[in-house]
C-alpha positions in Angstrom: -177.5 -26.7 192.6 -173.9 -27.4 193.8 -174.7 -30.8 191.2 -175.2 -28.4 188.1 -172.3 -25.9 189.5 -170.1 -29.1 189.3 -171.4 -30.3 185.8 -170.9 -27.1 184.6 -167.5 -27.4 186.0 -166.6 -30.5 184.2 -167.9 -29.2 180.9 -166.1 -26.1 180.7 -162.8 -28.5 181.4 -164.0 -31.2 179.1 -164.5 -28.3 176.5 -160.8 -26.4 177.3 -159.6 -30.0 177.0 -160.9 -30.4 173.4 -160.0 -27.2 172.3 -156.0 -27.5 173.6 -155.8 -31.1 171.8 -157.4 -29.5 168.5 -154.6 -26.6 168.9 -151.8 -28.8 169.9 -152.7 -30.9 166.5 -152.6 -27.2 164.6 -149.0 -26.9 166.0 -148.1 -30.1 164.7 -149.9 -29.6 161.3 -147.8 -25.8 161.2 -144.0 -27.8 161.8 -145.0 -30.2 159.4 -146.1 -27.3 157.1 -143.2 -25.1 157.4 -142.9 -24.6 153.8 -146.5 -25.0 152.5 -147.5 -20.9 151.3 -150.9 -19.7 150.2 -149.9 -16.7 148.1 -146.9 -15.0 149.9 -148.0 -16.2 153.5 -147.1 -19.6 154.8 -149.4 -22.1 156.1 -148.0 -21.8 159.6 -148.0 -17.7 159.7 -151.5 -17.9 159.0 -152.1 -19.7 161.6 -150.2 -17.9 164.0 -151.9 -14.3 162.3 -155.3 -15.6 162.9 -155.9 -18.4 165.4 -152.9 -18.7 167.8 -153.2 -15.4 169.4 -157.2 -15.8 170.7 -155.9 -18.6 173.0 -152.4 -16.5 173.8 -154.2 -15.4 177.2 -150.9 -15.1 178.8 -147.2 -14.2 177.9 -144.1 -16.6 179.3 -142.5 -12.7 180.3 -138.7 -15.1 179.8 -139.6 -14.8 175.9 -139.8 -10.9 176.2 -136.0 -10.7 175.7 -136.2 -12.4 172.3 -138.9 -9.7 171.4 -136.5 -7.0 172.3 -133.5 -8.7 170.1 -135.8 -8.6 167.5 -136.6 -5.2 167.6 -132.8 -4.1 167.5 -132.1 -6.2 165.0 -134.8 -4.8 163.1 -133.6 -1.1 163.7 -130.0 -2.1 162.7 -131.7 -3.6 159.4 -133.4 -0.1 158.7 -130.3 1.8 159.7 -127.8 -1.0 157.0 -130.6 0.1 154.3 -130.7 3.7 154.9 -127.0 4.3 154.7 -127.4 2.9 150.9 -123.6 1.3 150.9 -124.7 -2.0 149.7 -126.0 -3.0 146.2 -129.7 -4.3 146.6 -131.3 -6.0 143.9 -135.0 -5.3 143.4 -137.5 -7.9 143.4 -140.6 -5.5 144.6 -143.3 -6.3 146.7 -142.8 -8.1 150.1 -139.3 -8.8 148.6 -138.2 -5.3 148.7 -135.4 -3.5 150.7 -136.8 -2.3 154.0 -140.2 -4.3 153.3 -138.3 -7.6 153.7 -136.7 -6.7 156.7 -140.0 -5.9 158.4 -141.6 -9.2 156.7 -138.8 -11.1 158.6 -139.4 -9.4 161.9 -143.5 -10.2 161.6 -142.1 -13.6 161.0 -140.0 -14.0 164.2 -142.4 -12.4 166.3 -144.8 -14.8 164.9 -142.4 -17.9 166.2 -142.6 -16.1 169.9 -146.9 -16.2 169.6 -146.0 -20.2 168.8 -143.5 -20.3 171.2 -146.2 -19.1 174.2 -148.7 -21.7 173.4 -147.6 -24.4 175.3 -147.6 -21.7 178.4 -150.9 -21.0 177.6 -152.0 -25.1 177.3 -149.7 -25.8 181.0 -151.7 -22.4 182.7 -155.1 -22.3 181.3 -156.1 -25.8 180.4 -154.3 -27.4 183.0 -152.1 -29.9 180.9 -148.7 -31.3 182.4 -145.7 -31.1 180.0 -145.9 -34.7 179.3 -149.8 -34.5 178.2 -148.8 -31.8 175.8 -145.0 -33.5 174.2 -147.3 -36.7 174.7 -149.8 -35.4 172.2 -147.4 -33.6 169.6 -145.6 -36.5 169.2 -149.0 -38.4 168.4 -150.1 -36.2 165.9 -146.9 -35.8 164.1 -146.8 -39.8 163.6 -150.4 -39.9 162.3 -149.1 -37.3 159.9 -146.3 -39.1 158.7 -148.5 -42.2 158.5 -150.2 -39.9 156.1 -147.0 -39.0 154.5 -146.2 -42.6 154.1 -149.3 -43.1 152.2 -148.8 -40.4 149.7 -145.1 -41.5 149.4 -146.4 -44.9 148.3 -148.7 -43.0 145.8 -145.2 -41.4 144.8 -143.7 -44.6 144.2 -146.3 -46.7 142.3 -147.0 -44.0 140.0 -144.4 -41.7 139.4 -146.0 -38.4 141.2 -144.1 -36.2 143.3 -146.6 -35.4 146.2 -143.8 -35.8 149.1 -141.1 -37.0 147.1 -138.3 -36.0 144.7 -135.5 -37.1 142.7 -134.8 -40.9 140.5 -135.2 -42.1 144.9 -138.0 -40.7 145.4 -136.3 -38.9 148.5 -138.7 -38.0 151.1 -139.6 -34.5 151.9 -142.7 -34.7 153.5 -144.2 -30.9 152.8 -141.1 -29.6 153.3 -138.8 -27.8 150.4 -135.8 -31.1 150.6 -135.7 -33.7 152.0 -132.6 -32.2 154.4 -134.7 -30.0 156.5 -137.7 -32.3 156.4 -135.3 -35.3 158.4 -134.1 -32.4 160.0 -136.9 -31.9 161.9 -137.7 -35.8 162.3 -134.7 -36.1 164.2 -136.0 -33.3 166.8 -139.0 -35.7 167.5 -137.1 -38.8 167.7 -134.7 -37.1 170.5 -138.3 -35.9 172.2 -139.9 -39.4 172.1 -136.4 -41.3 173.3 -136.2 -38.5 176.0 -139.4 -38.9 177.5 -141.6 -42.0 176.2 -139.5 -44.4 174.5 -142.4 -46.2 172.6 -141.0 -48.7 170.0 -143.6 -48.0 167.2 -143.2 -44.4 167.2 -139.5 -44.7 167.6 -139.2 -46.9 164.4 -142.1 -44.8 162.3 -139.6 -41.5 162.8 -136.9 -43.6 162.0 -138.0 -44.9 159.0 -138.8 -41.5 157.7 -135.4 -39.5 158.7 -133.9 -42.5 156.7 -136.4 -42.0 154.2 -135.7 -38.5 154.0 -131.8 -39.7 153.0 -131.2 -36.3 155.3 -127.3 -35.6 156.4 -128.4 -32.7 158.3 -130.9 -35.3 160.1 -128.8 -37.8 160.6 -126.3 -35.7 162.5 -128.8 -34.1 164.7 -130.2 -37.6 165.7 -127.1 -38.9 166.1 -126.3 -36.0 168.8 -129.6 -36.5 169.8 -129.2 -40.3 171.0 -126.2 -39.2 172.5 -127.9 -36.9 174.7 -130.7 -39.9 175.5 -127.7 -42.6 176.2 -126.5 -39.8 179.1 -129.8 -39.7 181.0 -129.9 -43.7 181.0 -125.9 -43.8 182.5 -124.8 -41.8 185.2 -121.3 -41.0 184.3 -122.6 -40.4 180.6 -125.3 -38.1 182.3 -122.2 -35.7 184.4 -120.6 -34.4 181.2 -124.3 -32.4 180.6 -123.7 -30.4 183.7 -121.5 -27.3 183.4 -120.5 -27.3 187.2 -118.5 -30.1 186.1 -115.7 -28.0 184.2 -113.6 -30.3 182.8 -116.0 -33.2 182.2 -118.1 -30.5 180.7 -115.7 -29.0 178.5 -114.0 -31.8 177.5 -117.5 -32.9 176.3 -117.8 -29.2 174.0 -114.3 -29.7 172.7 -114.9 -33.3 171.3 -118.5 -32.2 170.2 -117.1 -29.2 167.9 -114.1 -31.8 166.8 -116.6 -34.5 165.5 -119.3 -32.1 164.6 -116.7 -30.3 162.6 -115.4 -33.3 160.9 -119.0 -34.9 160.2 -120.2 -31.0 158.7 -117.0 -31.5 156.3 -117.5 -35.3 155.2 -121.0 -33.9 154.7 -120.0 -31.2 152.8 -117.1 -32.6 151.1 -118.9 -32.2 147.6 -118.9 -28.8 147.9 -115.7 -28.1 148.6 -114.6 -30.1 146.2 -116.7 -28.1 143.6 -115.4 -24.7 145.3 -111.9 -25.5 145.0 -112.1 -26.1 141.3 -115.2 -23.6 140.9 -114.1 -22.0 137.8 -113.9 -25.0 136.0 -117.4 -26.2 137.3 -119.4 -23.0 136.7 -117.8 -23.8 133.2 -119.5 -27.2 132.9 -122.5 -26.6 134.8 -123.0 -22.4 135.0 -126.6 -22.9 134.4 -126.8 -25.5 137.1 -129.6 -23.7 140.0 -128.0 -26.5 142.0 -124.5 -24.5 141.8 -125.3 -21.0 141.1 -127.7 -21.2 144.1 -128.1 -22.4 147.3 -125.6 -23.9 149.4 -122.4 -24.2 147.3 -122.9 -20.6 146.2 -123.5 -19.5 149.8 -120.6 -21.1 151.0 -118.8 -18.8 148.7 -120.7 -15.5 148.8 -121.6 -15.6 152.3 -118.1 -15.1 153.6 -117.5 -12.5 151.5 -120.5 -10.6 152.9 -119.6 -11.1 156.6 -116.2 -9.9 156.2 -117.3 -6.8 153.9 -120.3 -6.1 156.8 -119.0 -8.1 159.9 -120.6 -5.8 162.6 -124.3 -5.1 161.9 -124.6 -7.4 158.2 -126.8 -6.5 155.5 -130.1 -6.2 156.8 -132.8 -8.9 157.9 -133.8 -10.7 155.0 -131.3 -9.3 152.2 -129.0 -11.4 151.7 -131.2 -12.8 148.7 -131.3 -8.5 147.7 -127.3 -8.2 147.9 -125.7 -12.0 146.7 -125.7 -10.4 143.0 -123.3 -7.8 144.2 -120.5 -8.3 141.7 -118.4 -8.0 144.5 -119.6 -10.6 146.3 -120.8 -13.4 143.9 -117.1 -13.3 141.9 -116.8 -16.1 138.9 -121.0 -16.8 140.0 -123.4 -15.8 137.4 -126.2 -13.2 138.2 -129.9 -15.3 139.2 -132.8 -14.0 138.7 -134.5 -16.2 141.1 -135.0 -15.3 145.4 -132.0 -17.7 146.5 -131.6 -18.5 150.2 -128.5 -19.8 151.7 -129.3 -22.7 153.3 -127.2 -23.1 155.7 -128.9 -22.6 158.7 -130.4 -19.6 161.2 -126.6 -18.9 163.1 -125.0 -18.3 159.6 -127.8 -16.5 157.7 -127.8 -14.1 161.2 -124.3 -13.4 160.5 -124.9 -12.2 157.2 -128.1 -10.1 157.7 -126.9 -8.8 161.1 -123.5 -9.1 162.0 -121.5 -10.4 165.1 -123.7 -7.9 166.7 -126.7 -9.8 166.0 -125.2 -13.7 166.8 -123.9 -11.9 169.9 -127.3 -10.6 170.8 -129.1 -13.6 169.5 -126.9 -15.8 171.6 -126.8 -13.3 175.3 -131.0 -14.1 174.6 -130.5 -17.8 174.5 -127.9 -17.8 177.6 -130.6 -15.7 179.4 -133.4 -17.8 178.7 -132.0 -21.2 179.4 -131.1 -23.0 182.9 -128.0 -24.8 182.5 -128.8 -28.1 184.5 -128.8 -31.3 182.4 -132.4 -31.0 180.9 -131.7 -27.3 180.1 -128.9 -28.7 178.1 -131.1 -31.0 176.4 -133.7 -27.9 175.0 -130.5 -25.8 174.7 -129.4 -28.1 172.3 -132.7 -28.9 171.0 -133.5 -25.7 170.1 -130.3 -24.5 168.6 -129.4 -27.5 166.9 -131.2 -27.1 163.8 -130.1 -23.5 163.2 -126.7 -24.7 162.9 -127.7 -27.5 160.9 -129.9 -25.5 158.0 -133.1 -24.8 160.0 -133.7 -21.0 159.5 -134.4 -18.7 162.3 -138.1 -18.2 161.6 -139.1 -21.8 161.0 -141.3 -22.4 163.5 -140.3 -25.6 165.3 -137.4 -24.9 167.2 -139.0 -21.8 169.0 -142.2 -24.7 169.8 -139.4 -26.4 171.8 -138.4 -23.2 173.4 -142.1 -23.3 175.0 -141.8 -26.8 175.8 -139.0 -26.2 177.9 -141.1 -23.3 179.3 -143.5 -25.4 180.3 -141.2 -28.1 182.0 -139.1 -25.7 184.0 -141.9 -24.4 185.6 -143.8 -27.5 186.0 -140.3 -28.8 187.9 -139.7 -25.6 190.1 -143.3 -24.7 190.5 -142.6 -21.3 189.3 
């Protein structure tokens, strides 16, 4: 009897097992497929709508004061809307005023179901932090084995399955290649951190430079900075803020070379916006120009400082860019145009200094700032200053990594 209790035991384990490596290769498959929509949902919201939450069986209660950001910044979006001061254009359906504000909060609290499964993997299936990081980082490479594959297609034959451009950049399943090496940089810094394994190390490395990313290439180079400081000591005492001065000094000459590298990197675009009248001249039918990033750079300001306090509204800055007052020499597009340039600027368009503020006080909260709290810290807010948006689903997967560690360390 005590034989089959045991058996029973083991199967029921063997089984939880199976079922956490099938879900931790879903949560791979969903970063990997940030982009990839089936009619107006994406890939990875479908997920999270219909599978994630069965195996949510308990909530990391530290991620609770994101949900309660969200909700204010959601009431601050319906209260911008409602006072009706703001020109909104109207694209209807799920990209309507007030609609997309709520589509945006489903999305966010959709990165917080994400964010609890590796709580749920640590508590109910009994895997360590390193089995689960172990296993993510082993299903993204044999996806971008499969990437590889399909870029070769691209190559031989002209197609543009994960490729674009006369290079045939790569962008994976991703929108550019930018964000796409954008997030291969977030594994490399996970695989140096904690494995080190040559041939993984070189097959994300091939693909960032694949991926011809600036954005990526930024973030890993901070990245192998942060691994360099865990290998030597006095490299390692400028992560700990008790150390003040070592600390700081550290900050200040990060925000000097990160500031220099964001301008070298975005020296084309200033060079077109200080001679925009003559470009939009030469190239005003350009999407390249009229939308995205150089036009952002332009219009975005111009929001903030017209709505610095509580923004437009979550989701709207693609509903108010039109304003005349805003877009200036730009054209009017017809077309949904994000800004691209990452979560932390996006938020202070659509909600304000109140909602970086808030968004910010959540992240402080959340995060314990010894030298591998530094590491997620950065982790996770790295890409939103380098393009990532705020409800791409990665960085908050690294927020429940870190979860997982901290209370795998302390015995929480």
């Amino acid at each position: 009897m005590m034989m089959s209790s045991s058996r029973a035991i083991s199967l029921d384990n063997s089984r939880g097992l199976s079922m956490s490596s099938i879900l931790i290769f879903l949560t791979a498959v969903a970063c990997q497929l940030t982009d990839v929509a089936l009619g107006p949902v994406k890939v990875w919201e479908l997920m999270a709508l219909s599978l994630f939450p069965f195996f949510v069986r308990r909530i990391e209660t530290k991620l609770l004061i994101f949900l309660v950001v969200f909700v204010v910044l959601m009431l601050l979006s319906l209260l911008k809307g409602a006072m009706g001061d703001v020109y909104f254009s109207n694209y209807g359906g799920l990209k309507s005023k007030y609609v997309i504000s709520l589509v945006r909060f489903v999305e966010l609290v959709l990165c917080l179901v994400v964010a609890c499964l590796p709580f749920n993997f640590y508590r109910n299936n009994g895997l360590s932090f390193h089995d689960i990081v172990n296993k993510f980082l082993k299903y993204n490479a044999i996806i971008c084995l499969g990437i590889f594959a399909l870029f070769m297609v691209d190559t031989a034959i002209g197609t543009r399955l994960v490729s674009y451009g006369s290079t045939h950049r790569l962008r994976g399943f991703y929108v550019e290649g930018g964000p796409y090496g954008l997030y291969i940089s977030t594994l490399l810094l996970l695989e140096l951190m904690f494995f080190k394994r040559k041939l993984m190390l070189a097959l994300f490395g091939v693909a960032l430079l694949a991926s011809q990313s600036k954005a990526g290439i930024v973030g890993a180079a901070v990245f192998v900075f942060l691994a360099l400081a865990f290998r030597y000591p006095f490299l390692r005492s400028f992560l700990t803020p008790k150390r003040v001065f070592r600390f700081s000094t550290l900050v200040l000459v990060g925000v000097l070379l990160g500031g220099g590298v964001m301008y070298k990197v975005a020296e084309n675009y200033v060079d077109d916006l200080s001679n925009l009248h003559q470009v939009l001249e030469q190239r005003g039918n350009d999407p390249s120009l009229v939308m995205g990033r150089i036009a952002a750079t332009f219009i975005g300001p111009r929001i903030i400082a017209d709505n610095p306090f509580i923004g437009v509204g979550l989701g709207t800055y693609s509903l108010v860019r039109n304003n005349s007052e805003y877009r200036g020499p730009f054209p009017i597009v017809p077309g949904w145009d994000l800004t691209g340039l990452g979560g932390f600027f996006n938020l202070l368009i659509e909600n304000g200094a109140i909602g970086v503020i808030l968004f910010l006080i959540a992240t402080i909260r959340y995060f314990r700032f010894n030298e591998m709290g530094m590491v997620f810290f950065i982790l996770f807010v790295l890409p939103f200053l380098l393009g990532a948006q705020l409800y791409m689903v990665y960085p908050w997967l690294y927020l429940g990594f870190y979860c997982v560690y901290r209370r795998e360390m302390t015995d929480e």
